[in-house]
DOZAVO-662028 format. One record per residue: z, x, y of N, C-alpha, C in turn; residue in one letter. Coordinates in steps of 0.05 Angstrom, whole numbers, plus 5000, padded with zeros to 4 digits. Example, Ala and Ser with C-alpha at 12.3 -4.5 7.8 and 13.67 -1.06 7.14 Angstrom:
// DOZAVO-662028
515652644886515652464910515652644934a;514252574955514352734979515752585001s;
***
This chain:
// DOZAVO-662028
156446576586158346796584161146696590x;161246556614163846466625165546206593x;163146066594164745856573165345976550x;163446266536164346356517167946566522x;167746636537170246716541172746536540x;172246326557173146036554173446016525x;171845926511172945826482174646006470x;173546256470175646526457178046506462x;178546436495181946606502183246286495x;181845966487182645756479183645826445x;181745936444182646026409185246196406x;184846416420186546646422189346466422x;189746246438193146206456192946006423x;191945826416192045626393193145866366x;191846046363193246176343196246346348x;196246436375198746626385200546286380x;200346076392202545906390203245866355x;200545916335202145816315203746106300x;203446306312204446536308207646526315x;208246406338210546446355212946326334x;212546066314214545966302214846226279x;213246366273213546586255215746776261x;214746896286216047076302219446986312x;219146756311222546716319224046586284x;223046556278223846526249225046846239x;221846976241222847266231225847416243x;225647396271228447436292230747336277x;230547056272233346816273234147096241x;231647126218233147196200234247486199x;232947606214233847906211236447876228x;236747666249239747736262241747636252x;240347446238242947166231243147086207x;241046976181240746956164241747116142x;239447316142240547566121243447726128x;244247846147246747846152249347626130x;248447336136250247186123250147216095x;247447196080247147326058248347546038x;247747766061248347976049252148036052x;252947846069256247906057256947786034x;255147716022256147345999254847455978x;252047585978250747615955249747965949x;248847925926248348185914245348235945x;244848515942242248575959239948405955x;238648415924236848285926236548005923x;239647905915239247595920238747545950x;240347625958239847575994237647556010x;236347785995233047886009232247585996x;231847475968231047225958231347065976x;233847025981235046765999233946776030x;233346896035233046996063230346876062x;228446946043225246896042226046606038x;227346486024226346216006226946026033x;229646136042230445956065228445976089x;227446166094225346266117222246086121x;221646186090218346106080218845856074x;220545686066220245386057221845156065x;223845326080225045116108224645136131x;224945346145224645376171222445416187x;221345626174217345556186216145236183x;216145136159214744876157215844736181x;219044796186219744546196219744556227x;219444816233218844936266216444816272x;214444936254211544736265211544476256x;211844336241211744136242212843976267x;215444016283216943916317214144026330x;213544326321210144326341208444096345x;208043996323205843886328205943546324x;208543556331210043266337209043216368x;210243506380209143406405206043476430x;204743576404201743676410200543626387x;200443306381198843216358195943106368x;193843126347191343176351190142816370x;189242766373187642526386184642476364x;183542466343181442426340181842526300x;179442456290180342466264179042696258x;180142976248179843106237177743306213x;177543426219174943536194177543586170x;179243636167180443686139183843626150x;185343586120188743586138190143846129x;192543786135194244106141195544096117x;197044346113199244366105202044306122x;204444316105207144236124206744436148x;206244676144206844836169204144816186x;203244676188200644706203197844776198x;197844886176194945116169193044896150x;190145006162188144866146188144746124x;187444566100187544586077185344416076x;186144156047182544086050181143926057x;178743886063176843796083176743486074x;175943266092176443026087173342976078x;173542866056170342896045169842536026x;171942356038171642136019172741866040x;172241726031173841446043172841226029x;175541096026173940816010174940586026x;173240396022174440116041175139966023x;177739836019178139586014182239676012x;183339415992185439366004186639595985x;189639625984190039735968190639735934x;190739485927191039345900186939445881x;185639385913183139495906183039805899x;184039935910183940225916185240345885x;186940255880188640285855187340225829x;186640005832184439815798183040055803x;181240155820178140235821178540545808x;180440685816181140965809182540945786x;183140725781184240705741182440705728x;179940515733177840405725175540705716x;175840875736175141065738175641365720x;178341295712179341385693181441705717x;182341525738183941735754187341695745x;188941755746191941745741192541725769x;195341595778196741695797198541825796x;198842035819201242255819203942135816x;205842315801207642255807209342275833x;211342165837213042155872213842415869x;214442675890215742955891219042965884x;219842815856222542765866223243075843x;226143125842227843315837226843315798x;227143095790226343065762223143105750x;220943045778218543095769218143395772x;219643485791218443775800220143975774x;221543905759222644115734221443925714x;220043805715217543655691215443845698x;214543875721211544085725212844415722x;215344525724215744775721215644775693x;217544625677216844525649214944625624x;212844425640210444385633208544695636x;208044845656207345055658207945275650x;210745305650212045495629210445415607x;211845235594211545205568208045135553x;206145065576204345005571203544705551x;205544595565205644225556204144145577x;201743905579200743695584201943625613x;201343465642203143325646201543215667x;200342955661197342865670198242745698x;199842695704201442515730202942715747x;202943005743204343225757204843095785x;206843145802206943055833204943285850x;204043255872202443405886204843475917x;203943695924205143745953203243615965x;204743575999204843386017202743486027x;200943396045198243476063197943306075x;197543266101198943146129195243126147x;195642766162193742756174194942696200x;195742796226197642656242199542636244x;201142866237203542726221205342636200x;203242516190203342406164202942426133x;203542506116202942486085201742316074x;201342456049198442266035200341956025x;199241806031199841476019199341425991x;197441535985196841495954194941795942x;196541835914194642145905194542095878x;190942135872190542025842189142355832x;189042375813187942665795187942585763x;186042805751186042755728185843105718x;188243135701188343395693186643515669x;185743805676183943875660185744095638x;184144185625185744365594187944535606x;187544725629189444885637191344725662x;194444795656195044665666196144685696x;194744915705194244945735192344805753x;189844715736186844545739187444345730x;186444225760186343935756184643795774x;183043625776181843425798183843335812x;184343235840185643165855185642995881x;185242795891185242735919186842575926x;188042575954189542475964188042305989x;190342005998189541856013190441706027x;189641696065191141626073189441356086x;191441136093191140946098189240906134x;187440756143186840766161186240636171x;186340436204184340156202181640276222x;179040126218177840126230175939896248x;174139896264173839696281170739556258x;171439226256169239166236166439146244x;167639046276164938966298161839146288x;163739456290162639736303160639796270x;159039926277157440106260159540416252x;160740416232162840576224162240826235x;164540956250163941246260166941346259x;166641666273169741726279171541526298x;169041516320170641356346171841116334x;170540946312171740716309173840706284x;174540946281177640956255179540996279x;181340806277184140886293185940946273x;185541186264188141356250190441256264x;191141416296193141516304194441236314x;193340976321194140706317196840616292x;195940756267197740616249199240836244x;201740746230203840926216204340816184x;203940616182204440386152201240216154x;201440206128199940006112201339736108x;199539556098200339276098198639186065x;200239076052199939066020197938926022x;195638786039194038586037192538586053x;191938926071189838976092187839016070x;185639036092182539166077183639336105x;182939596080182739896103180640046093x;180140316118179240536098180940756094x;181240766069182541086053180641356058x;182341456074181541686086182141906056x;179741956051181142266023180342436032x;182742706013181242956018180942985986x;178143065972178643065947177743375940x;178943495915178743805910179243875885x;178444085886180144125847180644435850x;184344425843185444585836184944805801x;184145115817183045265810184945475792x;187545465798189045725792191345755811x;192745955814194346045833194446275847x;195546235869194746565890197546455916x;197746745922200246775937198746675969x;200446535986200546476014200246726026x;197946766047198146936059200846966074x;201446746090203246836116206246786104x;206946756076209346746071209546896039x;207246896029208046965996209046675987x;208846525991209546275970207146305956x;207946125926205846095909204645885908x;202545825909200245595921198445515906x;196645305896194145305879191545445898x;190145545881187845585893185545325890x;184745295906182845055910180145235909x;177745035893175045165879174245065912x;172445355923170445265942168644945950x;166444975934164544695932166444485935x;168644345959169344175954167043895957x;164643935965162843715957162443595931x;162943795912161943715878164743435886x;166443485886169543335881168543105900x;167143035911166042785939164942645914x;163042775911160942675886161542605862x;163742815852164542695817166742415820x;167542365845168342015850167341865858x;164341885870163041725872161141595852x;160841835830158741785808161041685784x;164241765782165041575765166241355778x;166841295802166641055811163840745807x;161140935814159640745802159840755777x;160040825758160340745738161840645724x;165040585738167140415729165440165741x;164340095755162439875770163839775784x;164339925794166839755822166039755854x;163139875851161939925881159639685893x;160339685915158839515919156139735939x;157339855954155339995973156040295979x;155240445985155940735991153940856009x;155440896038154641036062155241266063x;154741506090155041686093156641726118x;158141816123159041926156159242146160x;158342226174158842596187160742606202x;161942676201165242846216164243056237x;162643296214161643526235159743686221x;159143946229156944016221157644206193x;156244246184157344476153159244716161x;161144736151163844876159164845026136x;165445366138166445416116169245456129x;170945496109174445436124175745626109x;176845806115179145956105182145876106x;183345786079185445726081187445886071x;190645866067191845936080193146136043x;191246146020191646285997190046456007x;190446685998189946975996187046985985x;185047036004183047035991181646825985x;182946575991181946245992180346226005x;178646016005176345936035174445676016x;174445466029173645216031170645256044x;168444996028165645026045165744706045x;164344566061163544306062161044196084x;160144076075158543956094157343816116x;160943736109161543546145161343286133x;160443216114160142966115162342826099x;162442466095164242416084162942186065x;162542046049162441836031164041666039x;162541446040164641226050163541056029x;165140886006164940665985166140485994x;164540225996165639995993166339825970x;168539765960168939695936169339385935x;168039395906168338995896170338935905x;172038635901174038525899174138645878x;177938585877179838655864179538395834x;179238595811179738365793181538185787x;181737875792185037815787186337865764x;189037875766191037945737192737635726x;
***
């Protein structure tokens, strides 16, 4: 009874703190923000400006200093978004270097994302409007530690909101050891080295559609539940580009369903992760 109360009022204070950057956000704009707005702009531009500046600068970037200085110790069942909130579950890892990591998901028939720069992101508004193609779209950022994805490969499907997707971050682990959580030191590295053998930590998923953010109204993809099928459809066209040499399993945790942070979203997984070891790299 006692520990269950214990876990609760642990839960309770973990969600009130990620509440609190909301709550003073909301303050800064009703006293300070929209005020400035509304002497400069028409009403409803302001109310616009007020949200865009609120929901896509200032929350992300409040929690994010959060959790700079209450960052996690251990590797994760799934990574975040910028502002903190769930997203999707880590369901992949591959070992080898990165020149490996690259051939194998070409081979595979994956693309890489484009970089988030100012010119790709009115290529994907573009493209959606207009309903043009755009197989290399850039992906938003999704954070393990800290950190953003190192490398994000996808392959787009007919509509151009759907697409396969995973992202990946770099990791070392201990070779001695019989592979586990304890023996990935995520929180050890910050950079890669063009000529390590690591393991690539993924989260892999496929974007379903679009649906509004609960806690801000931004517009967001919806991610298809089963993110296991997406573990599996890279491992089954990975063997078949023949680039594998072995394929293990690791458990993270136990089967988890996750509610994320689209309206009506919610993630299932199994806990576990795929770990491929891949051939050498073919020389060029």
């Amino acid at each position: 009874m006692i520990s269950s109360m214990l876990n609760y009022s642990v839960r309770f204070l973990k969600r009130f703190i990620v509440l609190v950057p909301g709550i003073i956000i909301a303050y800064i704009s009703v006293r300070n923000i929209f005020p400035y707005f509304d002497q400069r702009l028409p009403l409803g531009f302001a109310i616009l400006a007020t949200w865009v500046l609120g929901a896509y600068v200032l929350v992300p970037f409040l929690i994010r200093v959060v959790r700079i200085f209450l960052p996690a110790k251990h590797l994760p069942l799934y990574c975040v978004t910028p502002d903190g909130f769930a997203s999707d579950p880590l369901n992949i890892g591959i070992v080898g270097t990165r020149r490996q990591l690259l051939q194998a998901m070409e081979a595979a028939g994956w693309q890489t994302a484009d970089p988030r720069t100012l010119r790709a992101l009115v290529h994907q508004l573009y493209s959606f409007v207009f309903e043009e193609p755009y197989p290399t779209a850039p992906m938003s950022h999704l954070y393990l530690f800290g950190r953003r994805q190192d490398l994000a490969f996808e392959i787009a499907l007919k509509s151009g909101t759907n697409r396969h997707h995973v992202r990946f971050w770099a990791t070392t682990f201990t070779d001695s050891k019989q592979l586990s959580v304890a023996s990935i030191h995520w929180h050890h590295r910050k950079t890669h080295v063009q000529g390590d053998n690591l393991l690539w930590v993924g989260a892999a998923s496929l974007d379903a559609g679009l649906a509004p953010i609960k806690h801000n109204l931004q517009i967001t993809h919806m991610i298809h539940p089963d993110t296991n099928q997406e573990r599996e459809l890279i491992v089954s066209q990975l063997r078949a580009a023949k680039v594998v040499k072995k394929v293990t399993s690791l458990k993270l945790q136990k089967p988890t369903r996750l509610n994320n942070r689209a309206l009506r979203g919610y993630l299932h997984t199994d806990g576990r992760m795929a770990i491929i070891d891949l051939k050498p790299a073919a020389k060029r």
